[in-house]
LODO-199873 format. One record per residue: x, y, z of N, C-alpha, C in turn; residue in three letters. Coordinates in steps of 0.02 Angstrom, whole numbers, plus 50000, padded with zeros to 5 digits. Example, Ala and Ser with C-alpha at 12.3 -4.5 7.8 and 13.67 -1.06 7.14 Angstrom:
residues 2
506604971650390506154977550390506604983550390ALA
506424988850354506844994750357506455000250394SER
//
This chain:
residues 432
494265338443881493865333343846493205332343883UNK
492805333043849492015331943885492005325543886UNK
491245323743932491175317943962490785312443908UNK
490455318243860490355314443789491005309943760UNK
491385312843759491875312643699492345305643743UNK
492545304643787492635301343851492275296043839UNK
491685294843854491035288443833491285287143762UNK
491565291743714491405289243657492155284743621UNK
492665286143674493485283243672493235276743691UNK
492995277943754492895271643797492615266543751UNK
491815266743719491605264043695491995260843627UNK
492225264943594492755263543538493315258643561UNK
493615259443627494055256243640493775249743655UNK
493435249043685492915240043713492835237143631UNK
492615243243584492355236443521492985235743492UNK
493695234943525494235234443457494365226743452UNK
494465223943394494415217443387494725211143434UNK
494975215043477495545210043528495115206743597UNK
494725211843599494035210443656493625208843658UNK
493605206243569492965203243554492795195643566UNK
493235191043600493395185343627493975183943701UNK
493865179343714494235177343796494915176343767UNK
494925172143710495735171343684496205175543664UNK
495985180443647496145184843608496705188243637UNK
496455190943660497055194743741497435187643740UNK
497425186043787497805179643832498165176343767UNK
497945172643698498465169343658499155174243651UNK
498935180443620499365186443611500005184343684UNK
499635187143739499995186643822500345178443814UNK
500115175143808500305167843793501105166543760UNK
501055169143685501395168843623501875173343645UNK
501705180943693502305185943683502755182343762UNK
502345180243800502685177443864503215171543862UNK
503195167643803503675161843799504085165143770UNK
504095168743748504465171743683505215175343741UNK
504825182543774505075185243837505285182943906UNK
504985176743927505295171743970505885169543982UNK
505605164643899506255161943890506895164243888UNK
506885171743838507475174643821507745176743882UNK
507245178843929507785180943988508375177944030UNK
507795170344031507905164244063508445162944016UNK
508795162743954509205162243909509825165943925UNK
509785172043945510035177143952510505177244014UNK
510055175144074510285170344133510795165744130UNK
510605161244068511095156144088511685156244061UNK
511665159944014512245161943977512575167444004UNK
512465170344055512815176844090512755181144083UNK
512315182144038512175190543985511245192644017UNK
511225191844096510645193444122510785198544140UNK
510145203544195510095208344206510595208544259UNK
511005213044280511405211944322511105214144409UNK
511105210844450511055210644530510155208344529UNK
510045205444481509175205944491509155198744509UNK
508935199944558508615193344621508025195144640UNK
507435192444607506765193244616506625186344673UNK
505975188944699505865185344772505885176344737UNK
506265173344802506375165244791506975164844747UNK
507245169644713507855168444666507595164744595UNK
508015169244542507745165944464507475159844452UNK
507755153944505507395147744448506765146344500UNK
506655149044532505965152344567505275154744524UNK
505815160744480505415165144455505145161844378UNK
505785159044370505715155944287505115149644290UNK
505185145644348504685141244348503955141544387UNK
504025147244390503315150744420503175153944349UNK
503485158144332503175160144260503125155244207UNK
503535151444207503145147544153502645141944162UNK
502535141444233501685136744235501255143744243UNK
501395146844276500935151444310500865160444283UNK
501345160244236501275165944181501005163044099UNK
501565160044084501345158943987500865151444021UNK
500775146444050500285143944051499575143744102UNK
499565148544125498865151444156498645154844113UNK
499005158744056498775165944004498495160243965UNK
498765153543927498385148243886497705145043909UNK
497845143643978497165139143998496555145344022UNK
496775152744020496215157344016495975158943962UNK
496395160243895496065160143844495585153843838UNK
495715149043839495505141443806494765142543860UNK
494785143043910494215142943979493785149143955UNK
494005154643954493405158143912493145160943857UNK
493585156043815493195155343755492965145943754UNK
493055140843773492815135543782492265135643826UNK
492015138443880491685135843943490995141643919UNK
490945146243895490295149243871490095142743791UNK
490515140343769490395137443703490035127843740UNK
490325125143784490275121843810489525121143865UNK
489395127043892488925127943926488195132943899UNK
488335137743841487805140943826487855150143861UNK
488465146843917488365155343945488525160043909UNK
488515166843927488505172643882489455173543886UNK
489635174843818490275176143850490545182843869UNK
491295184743906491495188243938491635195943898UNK
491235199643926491225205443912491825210143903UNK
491975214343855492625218643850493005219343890UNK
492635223243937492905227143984493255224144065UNK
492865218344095493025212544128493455206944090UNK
493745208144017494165203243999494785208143983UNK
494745214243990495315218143995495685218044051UNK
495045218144093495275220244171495635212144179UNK
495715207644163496005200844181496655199944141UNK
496575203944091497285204644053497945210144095UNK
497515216244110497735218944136498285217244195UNK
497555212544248497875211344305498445205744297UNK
498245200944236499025196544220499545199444204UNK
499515206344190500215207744161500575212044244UNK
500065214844266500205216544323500575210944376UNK
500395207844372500665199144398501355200344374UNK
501435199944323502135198744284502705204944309UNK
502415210644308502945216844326502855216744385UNK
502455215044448502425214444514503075209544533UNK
502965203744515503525199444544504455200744500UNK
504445204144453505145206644411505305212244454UNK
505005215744485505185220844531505245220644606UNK
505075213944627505145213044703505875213544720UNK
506285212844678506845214744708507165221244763UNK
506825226444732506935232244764506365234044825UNK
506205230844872505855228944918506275224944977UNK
505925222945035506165220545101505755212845062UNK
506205208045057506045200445057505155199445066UNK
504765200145138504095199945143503735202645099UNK
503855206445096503565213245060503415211844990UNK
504135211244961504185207544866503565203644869UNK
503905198944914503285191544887502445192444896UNK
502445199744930501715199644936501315204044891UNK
501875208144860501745211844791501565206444732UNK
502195203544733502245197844678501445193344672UNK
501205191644766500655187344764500265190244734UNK
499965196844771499425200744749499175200144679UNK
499365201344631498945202744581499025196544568UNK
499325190744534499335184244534498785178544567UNK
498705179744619498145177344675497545180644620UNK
497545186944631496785191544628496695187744555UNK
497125187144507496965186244432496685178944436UNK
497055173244479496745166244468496115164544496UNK
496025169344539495335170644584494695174344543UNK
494925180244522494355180644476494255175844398UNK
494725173544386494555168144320494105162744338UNK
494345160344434494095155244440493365156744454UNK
493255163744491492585164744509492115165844456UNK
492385167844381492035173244317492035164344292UNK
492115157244303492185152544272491585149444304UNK
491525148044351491175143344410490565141344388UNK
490015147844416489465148644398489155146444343UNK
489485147844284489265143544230489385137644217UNK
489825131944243489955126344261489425125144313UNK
489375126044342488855124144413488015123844386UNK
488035128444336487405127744315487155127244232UNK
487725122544215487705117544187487125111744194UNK
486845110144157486505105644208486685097544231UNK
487225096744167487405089144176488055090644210UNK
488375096244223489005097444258489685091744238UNK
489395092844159489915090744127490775090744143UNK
490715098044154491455100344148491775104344214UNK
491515100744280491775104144330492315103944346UNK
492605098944317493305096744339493935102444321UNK
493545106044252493905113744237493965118844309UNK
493525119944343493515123344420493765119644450UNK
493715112444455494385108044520494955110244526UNK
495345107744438495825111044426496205116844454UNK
495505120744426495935128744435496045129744505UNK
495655128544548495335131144627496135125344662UNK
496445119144602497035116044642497515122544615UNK
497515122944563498075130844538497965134744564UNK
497525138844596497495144644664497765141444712UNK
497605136744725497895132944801498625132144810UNK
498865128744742499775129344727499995135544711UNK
499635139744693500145147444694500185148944772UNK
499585147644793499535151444886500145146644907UNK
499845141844883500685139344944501385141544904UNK
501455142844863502055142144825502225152644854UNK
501945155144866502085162244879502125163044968UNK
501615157544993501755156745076502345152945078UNK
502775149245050503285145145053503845152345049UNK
503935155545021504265159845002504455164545075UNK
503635164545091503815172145155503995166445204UNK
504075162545208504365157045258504965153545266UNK
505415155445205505895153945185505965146845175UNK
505515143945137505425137645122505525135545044UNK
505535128745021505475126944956504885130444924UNK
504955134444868504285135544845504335129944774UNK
504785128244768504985126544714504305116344727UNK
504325117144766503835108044803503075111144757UNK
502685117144792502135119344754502365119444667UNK
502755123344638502665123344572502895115344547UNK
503105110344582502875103444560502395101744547UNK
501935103344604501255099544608500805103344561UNK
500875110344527500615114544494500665111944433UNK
501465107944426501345106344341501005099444338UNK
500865095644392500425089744406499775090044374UNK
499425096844383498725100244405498785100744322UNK
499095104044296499135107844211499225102844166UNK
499455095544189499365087544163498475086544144UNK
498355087444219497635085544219497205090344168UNK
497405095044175496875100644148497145101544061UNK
497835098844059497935096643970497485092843956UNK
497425082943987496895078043973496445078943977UNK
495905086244029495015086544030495125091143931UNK
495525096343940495345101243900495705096343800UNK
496015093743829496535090843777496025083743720UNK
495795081843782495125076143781494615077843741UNK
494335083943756493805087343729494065092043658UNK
494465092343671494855095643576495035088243528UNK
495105086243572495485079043517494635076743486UNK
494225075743519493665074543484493325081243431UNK
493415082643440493265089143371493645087643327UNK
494195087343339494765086443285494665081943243UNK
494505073943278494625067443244493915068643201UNK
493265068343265492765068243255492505072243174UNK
492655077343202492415084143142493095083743065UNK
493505079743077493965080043017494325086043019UNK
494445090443070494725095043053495235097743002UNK
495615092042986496225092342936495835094942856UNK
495165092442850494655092742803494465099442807UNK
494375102342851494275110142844493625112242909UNK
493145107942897492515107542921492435106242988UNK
492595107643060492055107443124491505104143136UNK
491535098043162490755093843154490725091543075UNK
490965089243052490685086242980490835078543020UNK
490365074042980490545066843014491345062942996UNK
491565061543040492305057043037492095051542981UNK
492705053542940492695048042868492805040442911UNK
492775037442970492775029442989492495030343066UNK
492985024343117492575026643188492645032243211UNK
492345031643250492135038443323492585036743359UNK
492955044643360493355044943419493035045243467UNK
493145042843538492715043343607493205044643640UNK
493265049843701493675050643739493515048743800UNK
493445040643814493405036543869493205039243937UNK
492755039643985492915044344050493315039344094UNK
493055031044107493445029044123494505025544133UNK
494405027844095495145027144047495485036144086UNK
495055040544046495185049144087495295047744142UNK
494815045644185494765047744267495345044944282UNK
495585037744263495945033944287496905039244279UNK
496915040844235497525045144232497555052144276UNK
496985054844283496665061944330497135058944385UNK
496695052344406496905050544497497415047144496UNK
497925042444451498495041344426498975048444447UNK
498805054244392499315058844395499255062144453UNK
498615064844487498325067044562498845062144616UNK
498995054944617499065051144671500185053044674UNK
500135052344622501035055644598501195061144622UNK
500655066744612500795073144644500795073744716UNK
500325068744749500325069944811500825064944873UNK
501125062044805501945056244841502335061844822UNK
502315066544756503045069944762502875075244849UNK
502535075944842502405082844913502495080944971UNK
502275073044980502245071445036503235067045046UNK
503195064344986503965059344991504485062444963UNK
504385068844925505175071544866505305067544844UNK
505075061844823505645058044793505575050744802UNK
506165044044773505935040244827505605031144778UNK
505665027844807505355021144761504345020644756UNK
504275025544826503555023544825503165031944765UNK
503595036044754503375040044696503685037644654UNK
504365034244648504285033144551503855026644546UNK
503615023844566503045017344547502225023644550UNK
502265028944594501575030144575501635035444491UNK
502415037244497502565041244437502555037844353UNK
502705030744362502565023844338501935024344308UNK
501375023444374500615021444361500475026944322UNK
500705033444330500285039144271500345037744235UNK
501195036644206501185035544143500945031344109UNK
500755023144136500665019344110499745019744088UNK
499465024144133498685024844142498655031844070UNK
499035034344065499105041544000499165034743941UNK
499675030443936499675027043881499155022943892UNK
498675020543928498105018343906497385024143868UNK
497515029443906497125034143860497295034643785UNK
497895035143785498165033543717497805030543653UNK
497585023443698497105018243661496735022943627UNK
496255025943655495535027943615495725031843537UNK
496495033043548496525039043468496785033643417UNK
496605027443436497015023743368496105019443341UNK
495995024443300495605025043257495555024543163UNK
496405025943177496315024943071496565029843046UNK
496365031143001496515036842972496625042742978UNK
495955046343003495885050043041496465052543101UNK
496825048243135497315048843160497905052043130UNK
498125050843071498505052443032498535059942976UNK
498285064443039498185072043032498575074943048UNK
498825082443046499275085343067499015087443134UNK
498365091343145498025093543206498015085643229UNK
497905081143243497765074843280498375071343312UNK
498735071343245499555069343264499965074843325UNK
499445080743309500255085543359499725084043435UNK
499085082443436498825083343502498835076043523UNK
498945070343485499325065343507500075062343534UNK
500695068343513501135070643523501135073443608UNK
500375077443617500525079343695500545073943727UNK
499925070243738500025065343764500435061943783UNK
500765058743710501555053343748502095056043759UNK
502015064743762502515069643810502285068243882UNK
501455068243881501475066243955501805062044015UNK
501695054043939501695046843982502805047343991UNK
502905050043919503785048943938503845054443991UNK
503655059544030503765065144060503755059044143UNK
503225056144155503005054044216503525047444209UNK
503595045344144503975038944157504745039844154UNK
505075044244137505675048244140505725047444227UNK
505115052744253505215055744351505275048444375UNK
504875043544339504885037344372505355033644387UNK
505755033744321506325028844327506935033044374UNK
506965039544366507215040744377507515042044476UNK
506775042044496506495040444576506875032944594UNK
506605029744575506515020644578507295018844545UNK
507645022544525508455019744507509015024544542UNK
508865030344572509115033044590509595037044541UNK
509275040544500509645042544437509815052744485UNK
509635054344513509665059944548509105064544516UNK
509135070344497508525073044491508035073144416UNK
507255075144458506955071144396506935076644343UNK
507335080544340507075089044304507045085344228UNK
507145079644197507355078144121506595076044120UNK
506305070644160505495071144173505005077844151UNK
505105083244220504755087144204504745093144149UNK
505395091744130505255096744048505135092643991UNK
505045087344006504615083643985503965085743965UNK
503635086944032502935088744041502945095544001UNK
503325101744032503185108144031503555108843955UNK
504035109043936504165111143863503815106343830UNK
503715099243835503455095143783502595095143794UNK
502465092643829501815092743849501265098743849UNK
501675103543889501185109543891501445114443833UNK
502015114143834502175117743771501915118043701UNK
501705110643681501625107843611500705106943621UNK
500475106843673499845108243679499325112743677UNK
500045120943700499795127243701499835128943631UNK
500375128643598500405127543552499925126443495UNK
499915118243509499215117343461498195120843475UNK
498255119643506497605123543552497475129043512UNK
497955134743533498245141243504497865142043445UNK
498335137543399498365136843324497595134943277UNK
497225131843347496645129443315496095133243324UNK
496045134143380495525139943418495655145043391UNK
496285147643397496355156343367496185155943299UNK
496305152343251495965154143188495175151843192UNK
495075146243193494215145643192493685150743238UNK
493935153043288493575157543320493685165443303UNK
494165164543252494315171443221494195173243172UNK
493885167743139493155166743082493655164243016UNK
494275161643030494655158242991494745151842984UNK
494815148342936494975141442915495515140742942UNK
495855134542967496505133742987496885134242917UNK
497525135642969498075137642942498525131342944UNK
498775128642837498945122842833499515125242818UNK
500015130242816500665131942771501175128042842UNK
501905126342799502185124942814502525125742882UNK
502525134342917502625136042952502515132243010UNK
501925130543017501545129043057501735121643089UNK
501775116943055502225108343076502955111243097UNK
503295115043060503845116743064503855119143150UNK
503615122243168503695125043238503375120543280UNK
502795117043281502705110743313503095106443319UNK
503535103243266504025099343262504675101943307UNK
504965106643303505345114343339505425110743414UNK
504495112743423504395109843481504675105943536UNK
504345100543499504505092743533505345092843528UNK
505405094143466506345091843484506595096443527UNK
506555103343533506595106543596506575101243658UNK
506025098643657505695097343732506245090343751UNK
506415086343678506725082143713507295082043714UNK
507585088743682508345090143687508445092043762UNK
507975097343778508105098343865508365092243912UNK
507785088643911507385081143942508355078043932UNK
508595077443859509135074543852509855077543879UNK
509855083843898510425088543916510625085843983UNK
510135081744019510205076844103510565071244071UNK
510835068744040511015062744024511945062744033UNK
511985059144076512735058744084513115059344006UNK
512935053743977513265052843903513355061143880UNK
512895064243894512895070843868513095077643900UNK
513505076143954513685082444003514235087243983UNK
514625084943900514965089143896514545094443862UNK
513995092643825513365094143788512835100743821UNK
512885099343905512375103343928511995110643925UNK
512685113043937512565118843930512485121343866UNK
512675118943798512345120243741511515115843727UNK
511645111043740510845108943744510325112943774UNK
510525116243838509945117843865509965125043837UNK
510225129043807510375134043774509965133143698UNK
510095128043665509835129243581509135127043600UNK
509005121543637508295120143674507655125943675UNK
508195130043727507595136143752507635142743684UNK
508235141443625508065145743581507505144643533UNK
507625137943523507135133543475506315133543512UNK
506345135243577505775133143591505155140943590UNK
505615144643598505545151543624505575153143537UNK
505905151643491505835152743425504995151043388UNK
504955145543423504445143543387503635146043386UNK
503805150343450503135155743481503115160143452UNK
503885163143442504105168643427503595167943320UNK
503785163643303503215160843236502625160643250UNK
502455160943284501635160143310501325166743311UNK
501635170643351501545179243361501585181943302UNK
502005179943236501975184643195501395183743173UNK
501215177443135500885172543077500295174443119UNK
500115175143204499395175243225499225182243252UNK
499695186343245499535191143284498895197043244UNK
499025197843172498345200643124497895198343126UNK
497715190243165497345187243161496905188143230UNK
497265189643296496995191243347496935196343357UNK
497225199643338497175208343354496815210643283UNK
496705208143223496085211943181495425209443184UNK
494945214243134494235212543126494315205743107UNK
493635201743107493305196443059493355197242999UNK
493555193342940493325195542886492935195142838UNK
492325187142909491895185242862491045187642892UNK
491215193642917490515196842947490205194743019UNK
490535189943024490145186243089490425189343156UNK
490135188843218490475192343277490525188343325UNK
491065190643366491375188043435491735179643437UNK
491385175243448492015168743454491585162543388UNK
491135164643346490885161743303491245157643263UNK
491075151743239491425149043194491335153443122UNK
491975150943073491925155442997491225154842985UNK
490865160042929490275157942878490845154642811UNK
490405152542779490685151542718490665143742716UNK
490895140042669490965132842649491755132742666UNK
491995128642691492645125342720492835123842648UNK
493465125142661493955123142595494015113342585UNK
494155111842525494145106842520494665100642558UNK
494785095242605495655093542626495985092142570UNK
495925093642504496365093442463496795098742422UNK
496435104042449496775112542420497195111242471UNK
497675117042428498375118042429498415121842518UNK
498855126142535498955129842586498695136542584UNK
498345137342657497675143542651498205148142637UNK
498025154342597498105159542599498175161942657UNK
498355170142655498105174142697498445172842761UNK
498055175942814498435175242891498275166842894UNK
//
């Protein structure tokens, strides 16, 4: 093969429709990772796992490292670079450097499934490697255009992340030390709270604002303005920030469930700003209002449960992670991947149906801790992770022509549709 013909794969391969945006890759990685997670993690608990496979830190190591730090790092990279060039003006991320980040995530994923067959040190530093390198270049390919911003609106997206590099490093140095790694992926799903409310904050106003349910992006809200408060924000940031740093420092304890308390109670004051009217009473508004008071019951679950001595807070934090981040990735997903894929959202039934999926997932888990329910458990936490892992598994089909094909309304890369927005009174879109 000549060196023509070579240039001319290459080039062919960079323009295929999947590279033509930051989400694109990563929703796909996102949607197929809950899907594959879970089932394994399913597979596990039911006895029907891989047999002798002890990856570094042991499975519920691996399962709760991959699911903040696999299917939800693959969400908050799509959302970051396709949000943060749209947000700031910068140019966005080129083919070939958004391959290479896909790449290295998946490399992440088969690095640490294979540390088994390695000397203990060794695994975990395979496992780190590409994992580290991937949150490091997102965070570095992110920065710069935040920084020179000029109102530096949105730095708190780089705080974030640069605390999620910081909790993987420790959560992989905990490991070669023979320590809890399991303390870091706490404080990690702390960090993915915060970075739901900056990123969650800033979608909920498009939504309310722009009528999304109406079809239209920016059209004016049929009553008030949603505002997404900063003081009301910040106050939950350093609320949920002050919780994370009693669980690390106390495990546990009366003086973290009162700061586990204050989050929640500071999330249900954010709350306030979405009770607006009507407008509220959307399907996109309702499910990203849904994250939210996954948040405040997630922190107020760890709370009570600290401060009464109920034993562990795990009914709390799947709280957070199936309800919260789950039903957030989720919606995000659902909104971004079609409008930036030059599509009208998608109103068919499917779509509530697996949101809804969701949440009861999230609080069937949350409920499988409940004494009343211990003859229950092991089927709870079983139909839980099918239902939840089902509901992605709907997402991938219904979105996958949609991320992986052309535009079909001429326009290129992360553009909103051309065309006139359908009316909010037509029926259910067609099509993907």
């Amino acid at each position: 093969m000549s060196r023509r013909d070579v240039k001319s794969q290459g080039a062919a391969w960079s323009a295929h429709p999947l590279w033509s945006c930051g989400f694109r890759p990563f929703f796909v990685l996102t949607a197929a990772s809950a899907v594959g997670f879970l089932g394994v993690w399913l597979l596990i608990l039911g006895g029907a796992g891989p047999s002798g496979w002890a990856p570094p830190g042991g499975v519920l190591a691996w399962h709760a490292h991959e699911l903040v730090f696999g299917f939800g790092l693959a969400a908050a990279a799509g959302f970051l670079l396709t949000a943060i060039p749209e947000f700031t003006g910068a140019a966005p991320i080129p083919a070939r450097p958004l391959a290479g980040l896909a790449t290295l995530w998946l490399a992440g994923r088969v690095a640490y499934a294979l540390g088994q067959w390695l000397p203990p040190v060794a695994a975990v530093v395979l496992a780190a490697a590409p994992n580290l390198l991937f949150t490091a270049l997102l965070l570095g390919y992110l920065t710069p255009a935040l920084w020179r911003d000029p109102r530096r609106a949105h730095l708190g997206f780089a705080w974030t992340l640069g605390g999620l590099l910081l909790a993987q490093a420790g959560f992989f140095a905990a490991l070669i030390a023979g320590g809890d790694g399991l303390a870091w992926i706490h404080g990690a799903i702390d960090l993915t709270m915060i970075l739901i409310l900056l990123a969650g904050s800033r979608v909920s106003m498009s939504v309310l604002n722009g009528y999304i349910e109406a079809g239209r992006p920016g059209a004016p809200p049929p009553s008030d303005e949603y505002l997404a408060r900063p003081p009301r924000r910040y106050l939950a940031v350093f609320a949920i920030g002050l919780c994370g740093v009693a669980q690390a420092g106390l495990g546990g304890g009366p003086v973290a469930g009162w700061t586990a308390l204050a989050a929640c109670a500071a999330v249900l004051n954010v709350l306030n700003d979405w009770h607006v009217g009507r407008p509220l009473f959307t399907r996109w508004a309702l499910m990203l209002y849904a994250c939210f008071w996954f948040i405040a019951l997630g922190y107020g679950a760890m709370g009570l449960a600290w401060l009464l001595d109920l034993g562990s807070a795990s009914a709390g934090r799947h709280l957070l992670t199936a309800g919260a981040m789950g039903l957030s990735v989720f919606t995000i997903m659902s909104l971004a991947g079609r409008i930036h894929s030059g599509l009208w959202l998608d109103r068919r039934p499917w779509l509530l149906a697996s949101a809804g999926a969701l949440g009861i997932a999230a609080l069937a888990r949350a409920a499988a801790g409940l004494p009343a329910l211990a003859p229950w458990y092991g089927t709870l936490i079983l139909a839980s992770g099918a239902v939840w892992a089902g509901a992605y598994a709907a997402y991938l089909w219904h979105a996958w022509p949609v991320l992986t094909g052309p535009r079909a309304d001429g326009r290129a890369g992360c553009a909103e549709p051309a065309g006139k927005a359908p009316s909010p009174f037509s029926g259910p879109e067609s099509g993907c």
